[in-house]
DSSP file (Angstrom, degrees, kcal/mol; ACC not computed):
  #  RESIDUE AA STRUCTURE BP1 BP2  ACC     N-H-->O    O-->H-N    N-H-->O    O-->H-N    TCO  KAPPA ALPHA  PHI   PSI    X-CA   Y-CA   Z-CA
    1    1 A X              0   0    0      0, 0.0     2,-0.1     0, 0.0     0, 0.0   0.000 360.0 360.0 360.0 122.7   11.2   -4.0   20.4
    2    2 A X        -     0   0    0      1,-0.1    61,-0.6    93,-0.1    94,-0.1  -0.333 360.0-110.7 -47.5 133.6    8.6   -2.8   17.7
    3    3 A X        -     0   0    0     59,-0.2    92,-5.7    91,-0.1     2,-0.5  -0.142  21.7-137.4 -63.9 160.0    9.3   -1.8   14.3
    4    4 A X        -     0   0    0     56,-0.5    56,-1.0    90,-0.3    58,-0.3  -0.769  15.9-161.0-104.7  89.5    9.1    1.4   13.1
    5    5 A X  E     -A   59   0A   0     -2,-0.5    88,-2.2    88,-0.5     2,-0.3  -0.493  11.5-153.6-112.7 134.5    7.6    2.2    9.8
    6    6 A X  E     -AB  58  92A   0     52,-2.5    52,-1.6    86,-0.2    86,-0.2  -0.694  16.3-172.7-102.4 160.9    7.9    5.3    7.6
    7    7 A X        -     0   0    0     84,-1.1     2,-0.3    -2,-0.3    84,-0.2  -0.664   4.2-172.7-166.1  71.5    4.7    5.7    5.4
    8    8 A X        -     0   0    0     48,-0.4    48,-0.9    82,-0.2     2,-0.4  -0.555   4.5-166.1 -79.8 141.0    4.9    8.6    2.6
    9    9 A X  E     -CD  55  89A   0     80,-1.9     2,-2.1    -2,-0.3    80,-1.5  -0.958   7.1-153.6-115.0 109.2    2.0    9.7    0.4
   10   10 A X  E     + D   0  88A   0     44,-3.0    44,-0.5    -2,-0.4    78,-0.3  -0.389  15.5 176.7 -98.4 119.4    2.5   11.8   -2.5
   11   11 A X  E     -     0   0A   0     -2,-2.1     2,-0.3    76,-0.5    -1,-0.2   0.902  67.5 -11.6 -74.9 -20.5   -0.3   13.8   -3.4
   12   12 A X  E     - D   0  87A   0     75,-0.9    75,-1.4    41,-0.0     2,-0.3  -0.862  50.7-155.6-145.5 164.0    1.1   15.8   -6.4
   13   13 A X  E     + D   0  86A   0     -2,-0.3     3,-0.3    73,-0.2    73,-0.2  -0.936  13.0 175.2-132.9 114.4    4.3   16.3   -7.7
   14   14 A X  S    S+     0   0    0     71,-0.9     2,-0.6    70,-0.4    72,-0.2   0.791  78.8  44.0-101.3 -10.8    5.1   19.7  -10.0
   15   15 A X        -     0   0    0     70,-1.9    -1,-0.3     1,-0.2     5,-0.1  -0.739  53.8-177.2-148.7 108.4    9.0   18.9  -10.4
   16   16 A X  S >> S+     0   0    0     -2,-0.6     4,-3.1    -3,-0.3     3,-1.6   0.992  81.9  60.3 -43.1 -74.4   10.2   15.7  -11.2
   17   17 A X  H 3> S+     0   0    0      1,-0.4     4,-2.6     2,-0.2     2,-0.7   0.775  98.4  48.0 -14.4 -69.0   13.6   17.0  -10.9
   18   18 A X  H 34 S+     0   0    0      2,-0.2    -1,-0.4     1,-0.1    67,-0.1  -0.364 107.1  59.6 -79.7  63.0   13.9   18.1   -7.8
   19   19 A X  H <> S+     0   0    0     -3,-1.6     4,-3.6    -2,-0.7    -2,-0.2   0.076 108.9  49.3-127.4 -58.3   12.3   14.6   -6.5
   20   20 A X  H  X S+     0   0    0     -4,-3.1     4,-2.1     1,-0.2    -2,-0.2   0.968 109.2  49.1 -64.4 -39.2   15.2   13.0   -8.2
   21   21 A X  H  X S+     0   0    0     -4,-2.6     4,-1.5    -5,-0.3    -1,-0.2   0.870 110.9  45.9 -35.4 -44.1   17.4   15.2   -6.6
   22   22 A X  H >> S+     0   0    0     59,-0.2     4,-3.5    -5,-0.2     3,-1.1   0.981 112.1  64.1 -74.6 -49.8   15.9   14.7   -3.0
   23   23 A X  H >X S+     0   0    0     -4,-3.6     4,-1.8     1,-0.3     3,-0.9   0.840 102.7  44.2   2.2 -85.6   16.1   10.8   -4.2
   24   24 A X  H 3X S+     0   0    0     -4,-2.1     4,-0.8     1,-0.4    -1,-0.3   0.707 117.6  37.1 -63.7 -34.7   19.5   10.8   -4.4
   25   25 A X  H <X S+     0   0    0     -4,-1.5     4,-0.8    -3,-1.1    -1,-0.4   0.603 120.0  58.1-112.2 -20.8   20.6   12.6   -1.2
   26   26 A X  H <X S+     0   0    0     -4,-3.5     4,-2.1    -3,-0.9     5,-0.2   0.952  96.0  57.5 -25.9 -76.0   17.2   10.5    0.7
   27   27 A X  H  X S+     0   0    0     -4,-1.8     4,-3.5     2,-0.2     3,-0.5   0.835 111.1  35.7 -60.3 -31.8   17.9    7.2    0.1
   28   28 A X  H  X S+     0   0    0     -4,-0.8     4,-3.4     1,-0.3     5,-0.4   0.990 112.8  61.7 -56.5 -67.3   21.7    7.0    1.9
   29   29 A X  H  X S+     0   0    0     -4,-0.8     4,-0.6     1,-0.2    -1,-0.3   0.754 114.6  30.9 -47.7 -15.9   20.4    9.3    4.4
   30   30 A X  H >X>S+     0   0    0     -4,-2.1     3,-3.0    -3,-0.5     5,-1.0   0.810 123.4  45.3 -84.2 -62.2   17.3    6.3    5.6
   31   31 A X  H ><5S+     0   0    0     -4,-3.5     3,-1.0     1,-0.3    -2,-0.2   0.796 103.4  69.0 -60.6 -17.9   19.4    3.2    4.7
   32   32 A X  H 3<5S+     0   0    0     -4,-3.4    -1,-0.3    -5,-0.3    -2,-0.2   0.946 111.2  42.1 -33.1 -60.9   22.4    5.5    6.9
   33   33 A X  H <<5S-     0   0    0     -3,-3.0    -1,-0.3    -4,-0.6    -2,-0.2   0.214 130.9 -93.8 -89.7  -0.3   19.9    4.5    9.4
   34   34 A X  T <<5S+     0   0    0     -3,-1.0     2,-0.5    -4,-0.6    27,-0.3   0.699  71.6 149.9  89.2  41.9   18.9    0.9    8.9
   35   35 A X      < -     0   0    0     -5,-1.0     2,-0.4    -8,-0.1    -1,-0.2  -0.812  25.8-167.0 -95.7 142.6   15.8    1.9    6.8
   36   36 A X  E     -E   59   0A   0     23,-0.9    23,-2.0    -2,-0.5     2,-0.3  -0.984  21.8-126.5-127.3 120.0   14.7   -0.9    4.0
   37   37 A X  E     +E   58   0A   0     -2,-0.4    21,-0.3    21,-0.2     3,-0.1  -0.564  31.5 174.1 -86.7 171.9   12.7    0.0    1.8
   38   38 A X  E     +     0   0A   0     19,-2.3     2,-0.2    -2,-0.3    20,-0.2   0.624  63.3   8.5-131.8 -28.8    9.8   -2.1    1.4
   39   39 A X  E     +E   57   0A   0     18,-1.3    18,-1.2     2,-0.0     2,-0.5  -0.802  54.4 163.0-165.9 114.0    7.2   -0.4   -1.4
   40   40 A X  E     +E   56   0A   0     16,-0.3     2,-0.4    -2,-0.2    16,-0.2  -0.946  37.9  59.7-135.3 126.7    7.6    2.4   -3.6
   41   41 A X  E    S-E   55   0A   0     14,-2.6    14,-3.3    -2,-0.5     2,-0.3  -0.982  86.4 -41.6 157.1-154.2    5.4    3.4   -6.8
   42   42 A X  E    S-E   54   0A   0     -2,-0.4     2,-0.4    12,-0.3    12,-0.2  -0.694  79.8 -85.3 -90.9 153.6    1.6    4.3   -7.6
   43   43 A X        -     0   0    0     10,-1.4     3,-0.2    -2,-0.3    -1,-0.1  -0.429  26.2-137.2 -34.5 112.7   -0.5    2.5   -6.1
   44   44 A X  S    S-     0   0    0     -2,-0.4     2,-0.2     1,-0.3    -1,-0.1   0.700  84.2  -7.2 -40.5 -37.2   -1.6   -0.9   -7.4
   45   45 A X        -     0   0    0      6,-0.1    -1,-0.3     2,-0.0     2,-0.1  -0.634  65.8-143.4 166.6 126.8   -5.3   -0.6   -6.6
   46   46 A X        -     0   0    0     -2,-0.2     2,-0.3    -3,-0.2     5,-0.1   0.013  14.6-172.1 -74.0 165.5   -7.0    1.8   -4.8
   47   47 A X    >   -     0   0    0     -2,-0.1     3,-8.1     4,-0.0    -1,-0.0  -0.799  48.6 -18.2-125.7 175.7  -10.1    1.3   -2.5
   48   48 A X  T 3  S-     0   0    0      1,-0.3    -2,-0.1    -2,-0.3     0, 0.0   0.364 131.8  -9.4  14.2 -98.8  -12.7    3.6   -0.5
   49   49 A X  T 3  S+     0   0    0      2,-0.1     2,-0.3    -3,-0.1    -1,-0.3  -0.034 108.3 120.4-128.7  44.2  -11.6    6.7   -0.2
   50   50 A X    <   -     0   0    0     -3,-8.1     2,-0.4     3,-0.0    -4,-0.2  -0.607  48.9-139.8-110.9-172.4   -8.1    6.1   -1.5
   51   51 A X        -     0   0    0     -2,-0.3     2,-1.2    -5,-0.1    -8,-0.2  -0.726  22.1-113.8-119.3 169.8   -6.4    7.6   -4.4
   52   52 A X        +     0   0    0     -2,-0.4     2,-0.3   -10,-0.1   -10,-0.1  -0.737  68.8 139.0 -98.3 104.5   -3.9    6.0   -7.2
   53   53 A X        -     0   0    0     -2,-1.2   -10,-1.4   -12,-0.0     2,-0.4  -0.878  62.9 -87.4-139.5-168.0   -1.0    8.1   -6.0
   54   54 A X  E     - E   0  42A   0    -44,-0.5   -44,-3.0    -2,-0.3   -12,-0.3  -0.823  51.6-175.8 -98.4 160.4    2.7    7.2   -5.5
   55   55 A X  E     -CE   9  41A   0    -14,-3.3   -14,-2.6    -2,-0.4     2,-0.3  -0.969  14.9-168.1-131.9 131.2    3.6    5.6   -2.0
   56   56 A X  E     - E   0  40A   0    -48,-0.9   -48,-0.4   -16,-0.2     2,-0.3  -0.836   3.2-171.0-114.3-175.4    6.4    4.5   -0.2
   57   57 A X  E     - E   0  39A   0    -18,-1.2   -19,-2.3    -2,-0.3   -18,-1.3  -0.887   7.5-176.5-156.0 129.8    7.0    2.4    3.2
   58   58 A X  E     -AE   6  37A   0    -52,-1.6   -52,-2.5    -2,-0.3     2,-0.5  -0.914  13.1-145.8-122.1 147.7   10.2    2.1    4.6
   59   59 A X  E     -AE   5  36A   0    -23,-2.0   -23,-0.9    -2,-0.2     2,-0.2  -0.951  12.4-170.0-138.9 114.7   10.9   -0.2    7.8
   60   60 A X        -     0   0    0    -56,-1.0   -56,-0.5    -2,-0.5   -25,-0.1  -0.440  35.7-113.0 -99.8 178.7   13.3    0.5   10.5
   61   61 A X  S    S+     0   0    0    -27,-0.3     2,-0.2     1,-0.3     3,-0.1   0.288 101.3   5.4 -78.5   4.7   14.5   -1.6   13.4
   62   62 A X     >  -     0   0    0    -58,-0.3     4,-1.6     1,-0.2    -1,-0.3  -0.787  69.5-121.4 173.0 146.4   12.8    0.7   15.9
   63   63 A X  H  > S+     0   0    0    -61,-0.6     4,-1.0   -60,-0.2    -1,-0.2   0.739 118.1  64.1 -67.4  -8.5   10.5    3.7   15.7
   64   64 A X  H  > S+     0   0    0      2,-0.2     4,-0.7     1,-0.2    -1,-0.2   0.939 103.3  47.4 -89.9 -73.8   13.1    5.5   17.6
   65   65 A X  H  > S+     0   0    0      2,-0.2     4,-1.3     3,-0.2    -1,-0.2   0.505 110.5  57.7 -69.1 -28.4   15.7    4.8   14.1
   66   66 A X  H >X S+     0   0    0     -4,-1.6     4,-0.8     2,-0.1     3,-0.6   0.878 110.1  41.2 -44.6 -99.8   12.7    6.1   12.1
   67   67 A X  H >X S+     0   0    0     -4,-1.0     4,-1.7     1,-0.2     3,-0.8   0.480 111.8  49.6   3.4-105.2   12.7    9.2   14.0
   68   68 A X  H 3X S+     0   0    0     -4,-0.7     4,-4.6     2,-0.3    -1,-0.2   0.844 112.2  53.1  27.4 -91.9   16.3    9.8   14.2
   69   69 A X  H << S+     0   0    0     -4,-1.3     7,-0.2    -3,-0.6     3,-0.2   0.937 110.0  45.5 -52.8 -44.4   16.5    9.3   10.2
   70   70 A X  H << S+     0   0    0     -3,-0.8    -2,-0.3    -4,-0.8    -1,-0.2   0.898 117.1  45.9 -62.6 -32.8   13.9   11.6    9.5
   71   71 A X  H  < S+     0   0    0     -4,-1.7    -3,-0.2    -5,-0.3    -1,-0.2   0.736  86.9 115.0 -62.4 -39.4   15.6   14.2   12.1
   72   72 A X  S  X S-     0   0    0     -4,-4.6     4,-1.2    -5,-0.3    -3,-0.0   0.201  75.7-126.5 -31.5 160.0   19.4   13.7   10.7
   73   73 A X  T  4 S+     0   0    0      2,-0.2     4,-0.2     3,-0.1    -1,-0.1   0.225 109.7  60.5-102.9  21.7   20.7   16.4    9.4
   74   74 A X  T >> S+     0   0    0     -5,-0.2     4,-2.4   -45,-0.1     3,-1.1   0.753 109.0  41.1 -91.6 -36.9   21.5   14.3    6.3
   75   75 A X  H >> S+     0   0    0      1,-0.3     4,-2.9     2,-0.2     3,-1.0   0.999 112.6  56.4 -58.7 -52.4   17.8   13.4    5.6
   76   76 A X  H >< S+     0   0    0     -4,-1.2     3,-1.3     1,-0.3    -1,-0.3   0.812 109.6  48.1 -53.5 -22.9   16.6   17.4    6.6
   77   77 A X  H X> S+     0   0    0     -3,-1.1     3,-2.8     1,-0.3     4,-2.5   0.858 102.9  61.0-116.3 -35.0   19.4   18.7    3.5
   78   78 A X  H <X S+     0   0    0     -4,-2.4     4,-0.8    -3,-1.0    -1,-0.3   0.637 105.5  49.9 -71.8 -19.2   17.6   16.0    1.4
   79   79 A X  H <X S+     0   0    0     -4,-2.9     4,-1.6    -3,-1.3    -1,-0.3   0.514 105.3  53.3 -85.1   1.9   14.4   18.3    2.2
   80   80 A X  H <4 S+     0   0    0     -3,-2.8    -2,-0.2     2,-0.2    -3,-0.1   0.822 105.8  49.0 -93.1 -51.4   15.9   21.1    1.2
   81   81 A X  H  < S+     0   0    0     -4,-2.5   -59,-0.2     1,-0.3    -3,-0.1   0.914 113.9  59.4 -45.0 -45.4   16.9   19.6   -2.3
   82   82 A X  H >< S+     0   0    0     -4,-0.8     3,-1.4     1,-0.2     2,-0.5   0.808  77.9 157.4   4.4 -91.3   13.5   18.8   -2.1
   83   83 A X  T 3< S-     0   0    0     -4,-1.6    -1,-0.2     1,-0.2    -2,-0.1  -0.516  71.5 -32.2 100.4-137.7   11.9   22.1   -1.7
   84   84 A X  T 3  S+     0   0    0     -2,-0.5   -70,-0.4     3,-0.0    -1,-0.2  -0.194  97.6 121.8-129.0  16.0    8.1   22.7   -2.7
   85   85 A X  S <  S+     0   0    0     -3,-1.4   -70,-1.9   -67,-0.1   -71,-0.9   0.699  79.5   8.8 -55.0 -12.9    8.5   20.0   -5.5
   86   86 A X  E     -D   13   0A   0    -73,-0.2     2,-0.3   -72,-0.2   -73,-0.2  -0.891  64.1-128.1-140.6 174.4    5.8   18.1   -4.0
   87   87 A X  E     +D   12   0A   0    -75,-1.4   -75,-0.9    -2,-0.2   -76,-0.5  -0.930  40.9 172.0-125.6 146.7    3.1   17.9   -1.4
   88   88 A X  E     -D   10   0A   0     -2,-0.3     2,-0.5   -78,-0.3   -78,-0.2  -0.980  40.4-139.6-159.7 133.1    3.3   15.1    0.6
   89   89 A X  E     -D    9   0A   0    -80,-1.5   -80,-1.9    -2,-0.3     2,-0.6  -0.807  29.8-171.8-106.3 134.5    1.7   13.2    3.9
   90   90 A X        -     0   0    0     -2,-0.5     2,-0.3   -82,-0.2   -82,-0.2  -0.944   9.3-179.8-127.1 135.2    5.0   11.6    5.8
   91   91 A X        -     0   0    0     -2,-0.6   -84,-1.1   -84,-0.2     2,-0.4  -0.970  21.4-165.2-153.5 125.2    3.7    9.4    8.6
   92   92 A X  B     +B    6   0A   0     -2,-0.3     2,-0.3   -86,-0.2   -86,-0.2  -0.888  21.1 167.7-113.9 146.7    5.8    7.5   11.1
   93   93 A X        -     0   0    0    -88,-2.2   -88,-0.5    -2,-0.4     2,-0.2  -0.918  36.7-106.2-150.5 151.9    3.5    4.6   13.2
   94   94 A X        -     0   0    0     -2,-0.3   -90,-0.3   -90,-0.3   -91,-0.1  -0.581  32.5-126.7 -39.2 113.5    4.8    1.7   15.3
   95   95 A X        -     0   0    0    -92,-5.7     2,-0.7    -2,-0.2   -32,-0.1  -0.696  39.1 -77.7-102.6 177.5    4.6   -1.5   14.0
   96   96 A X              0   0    0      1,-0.3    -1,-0.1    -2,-0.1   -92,-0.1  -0.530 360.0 360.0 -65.2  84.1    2.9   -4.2   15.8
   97   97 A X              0   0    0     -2,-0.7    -1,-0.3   -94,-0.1    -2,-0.0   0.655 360.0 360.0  62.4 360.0    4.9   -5.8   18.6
């Protein structure tokens, strides 16, 4: 079975605060779900048409348990805490075989 990999982009962030807040009440709600994370920060170095922003990738045991965590209803209250504190591209892909 293929992994499943969660793949956030942030493009701004106007309140730190509530970030840590969604933090706190995020991370159980992935790892709840067998998510590890894998990379989190700004970007190291940029290419083409990317931008120095923060990123994370998390890696599940199936996209199916990606799914699922983002769907829980622990993860959605960890959007609420959340908010409009960011804008943000959240992208779940298949990994390879």
């Amino acid at each position: 079975m293929a992994k499943g990999y969660w793949i956030t982009f942030y493009r701004s962030i106007s309140d730190p605060e509530a970030l840590a807040a969604y933090a706190k009440l995020a991370g159980p709600a992935i790892t709840g779900h067998g998510g590890r994370f894998l990379a989190r920060g700004i970007a190291a170095k940029v290419y083409e048409q990317g931008i120095a922003q923060r990123a994370t990738v998390t890696e599940f045991d199936s996209l199916e348990l990606a799914v699922a965590a983002h769907d829980s209803p622990a993860y959605q209250e960890a959007l609420k805490a959340l908010g409009n504190a960011c804008e943000r591209d959240v992208r779940i892909v298949e990994g390879l075989g």
